[in-house]
Structures are given as structure tokens and as C-alpha cells.
N, C-alpha and C positions, 0 to 999 in steps of 0.2 A: 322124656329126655330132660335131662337136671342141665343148665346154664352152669360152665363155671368158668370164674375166673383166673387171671395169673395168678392174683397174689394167696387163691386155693389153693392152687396146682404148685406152687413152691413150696406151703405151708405142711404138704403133705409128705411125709417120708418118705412113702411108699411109690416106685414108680410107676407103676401098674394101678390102672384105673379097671374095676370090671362092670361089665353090664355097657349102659350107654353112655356118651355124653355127648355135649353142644358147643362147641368151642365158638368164643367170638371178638375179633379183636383182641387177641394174648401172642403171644410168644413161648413154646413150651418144647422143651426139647427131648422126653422122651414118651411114647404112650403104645398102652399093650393093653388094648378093651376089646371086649365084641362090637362096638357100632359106634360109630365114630363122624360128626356130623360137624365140618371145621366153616366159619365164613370168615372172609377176612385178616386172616392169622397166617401164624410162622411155625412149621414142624419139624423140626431137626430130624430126628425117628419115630416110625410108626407102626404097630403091629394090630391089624384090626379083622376081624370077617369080612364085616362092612366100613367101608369108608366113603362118606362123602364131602368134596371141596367144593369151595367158591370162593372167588376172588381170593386164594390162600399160596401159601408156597409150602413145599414139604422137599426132602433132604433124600430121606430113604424110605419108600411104603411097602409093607410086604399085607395084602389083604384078600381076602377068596373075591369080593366083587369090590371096584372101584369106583367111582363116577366123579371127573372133572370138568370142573365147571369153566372159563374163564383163568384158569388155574398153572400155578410151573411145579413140577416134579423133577427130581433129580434123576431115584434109582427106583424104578416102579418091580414089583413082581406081584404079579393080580392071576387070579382065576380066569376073569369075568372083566373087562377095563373097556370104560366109555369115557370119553375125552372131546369135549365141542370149546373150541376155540381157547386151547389152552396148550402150552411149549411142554417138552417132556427131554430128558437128557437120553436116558436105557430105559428100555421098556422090556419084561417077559412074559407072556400075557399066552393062556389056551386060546379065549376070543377075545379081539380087539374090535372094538369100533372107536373111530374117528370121524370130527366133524369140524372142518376149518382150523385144524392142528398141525404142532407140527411136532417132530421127534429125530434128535442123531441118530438114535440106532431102537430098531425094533425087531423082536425075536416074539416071531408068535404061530401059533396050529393057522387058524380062519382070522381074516384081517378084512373088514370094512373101512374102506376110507371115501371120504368126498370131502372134495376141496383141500388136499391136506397133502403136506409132506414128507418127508421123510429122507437121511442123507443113505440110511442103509438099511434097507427093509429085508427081512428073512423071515418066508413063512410057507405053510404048505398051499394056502388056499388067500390070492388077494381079490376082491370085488369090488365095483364102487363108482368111482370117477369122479372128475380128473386128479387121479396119484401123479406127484410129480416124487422122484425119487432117484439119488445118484446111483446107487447099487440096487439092483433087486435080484433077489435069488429065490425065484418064488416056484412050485409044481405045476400051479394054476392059476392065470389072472382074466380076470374080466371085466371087462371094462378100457377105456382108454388111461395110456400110463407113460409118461413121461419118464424117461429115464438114459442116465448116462451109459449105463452096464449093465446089461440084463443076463439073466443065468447064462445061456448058450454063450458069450464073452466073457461072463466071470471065468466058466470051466476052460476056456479058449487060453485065457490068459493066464489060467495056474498053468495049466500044460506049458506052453510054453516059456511061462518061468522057470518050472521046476527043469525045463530040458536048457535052457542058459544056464541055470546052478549046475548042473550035471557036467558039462560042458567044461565050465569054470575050472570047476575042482578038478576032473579029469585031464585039464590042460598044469593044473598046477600040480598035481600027482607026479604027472611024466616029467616033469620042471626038473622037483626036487631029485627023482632018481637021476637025472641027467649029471646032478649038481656032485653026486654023492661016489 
């Protein structure tokens, strides 16, 4: 792995770094490498196979495996994403693990979490504990899970949305012919 710095990474025309690199303490705002190994730094956007953070922030990650460390994440979309004690904004991930995290919204296949939250979790397969989370809309969960809205109330509660909208309009249907 080559070290580089800001005033590299500016100097270079080229946005696209390929092979690896070491980021440390910089600020860079675009990167599109194979491996990708950030501490302490700031990532506007990032397009990597591998990526690993610590203590860093990033904007937008699109990468086949992830790993965050103590880390914030804006827009994640990973293969592969492990996250121990680090905030995350949208996450869309095949498997997720989590560890003393937290995340607004997560969209993933199989979700590991312990000690970790989440406002709106969506996935086929959660395991773990204690998930605390406000929405879950999950096939299968294991574990103890704290939660405001679980699928059987999520689906409870479109139903009977959609039968108030129906409602609505069909009283405002009959309105206007009345009017006409």
C-alpha cells in the first residue's frame, strides 16, 4: 500500500487512482481504486472492491466489502458491510453485520446486529441482539428486538391506510357528481 497525501491527490489530474492506496489525515473528494484503506480522513465519493475506514467520514461508498471502524457514512451500497461502533445515514448491503452502531435506514438480504440500532430496518433474515429499531420489516428475526412497528403492523397499517384513501376519494367522487 503507497501513503498519500492531499496535496498528491490534488496534484493529480486524474480522478481515478487504481490498485491500492492508504489515506491518512487528507480530505479528498473523489476516489475509484481497487482497495481502499482511509484513517482519519474526509471522503466526498467513493468507488472501491475494498474499502476500509477508521476514525474517517465518507459522503457516498459504493464497494463489494466494506469495513467501519469508529466511522460516519452517508450513502453506503456494499456487498459485504461490517460496521462496529460507527453512525451510518442509508445503508444497502446483501450481508450486514453490525456492532454498537447505529443506521436511519437499512435495506439488506441477512443482518447481524448487537447492541446497535437502527430507525428503519428492512431485511430478509435479522439475528443478533439487543436490536433496537423503529420500523422493522423483516421474514425472520432472532433474537430479542426492540421495536416500535414490526412487519405484522407495518402491513396492518398500509391496509388500513390505503382503505382511509379509498374511502376519502370515494366520498369526494360522490361530492363532486352531487355538485355537477
Amino acid at each position: 500500500m503507497e501513503e498519500t497525501s492531499s496535496e498528491q491527490l490534488d496534484q493529480n489530474p486524474e480522478p481515478e487512482v487504481e490498485g491500492s492506496v492508504e489515506l491518512h489525515q487528507v480530505s479528498v473528494q473523489s476516489l475509484s481504486l481497487d482497495q481502499a484503506q482511509v484513517t482519519q480522513s474526509m471522503v466526498a465519493e467513493m468507488q472501491s472492491q475494498q474499502a476500509t475506514l477508521e476514525y474517517s467520514m465518507v459522503g457516498r461508498l459504493e464497494s463489494q466489502h466494506t469495513e467501519l471502524s469508529t466511522s460516519m457514512a452517508g450513502m453506503l451500497h456494499s456487498g459485504q458491510l461490517s460496521a462496529e461502533m460507527s453512525n451510518i445515514g442509508v445503508a444497502n448491503a446483501t450481508e450486514l453485520s453490525m456492532q454498537q452502531s447505529s443506521a436511519a435506514i437499512l435495506q439488506a438480504g441477512s443482518v447481524q446486529m448487537v447492541d446497535s440500532s437502527a430507525a428503519l430496518l428492512v431485511a430478509r433474515q435479522v439475528t443478533g441482539g439487543p436490536i433496537r429499531t423503529g420500523i422493522l420489516l423483516a421474514g425472520r428475526v432472532e433474537g430479542p428486538v426492540e421495536t416500535r412497528v414490526d412487519t405484522p403492523r407495518a402491513l396492518l397499517a398500509g391496509v388500513v391506510a390505503g382503505l382511509i384513501t379509498g374511502l376519502v376519494l370515494l366520498v369526494g367522487q360522490l361530492y363532486s357528481r352531487r355538485k355537477s
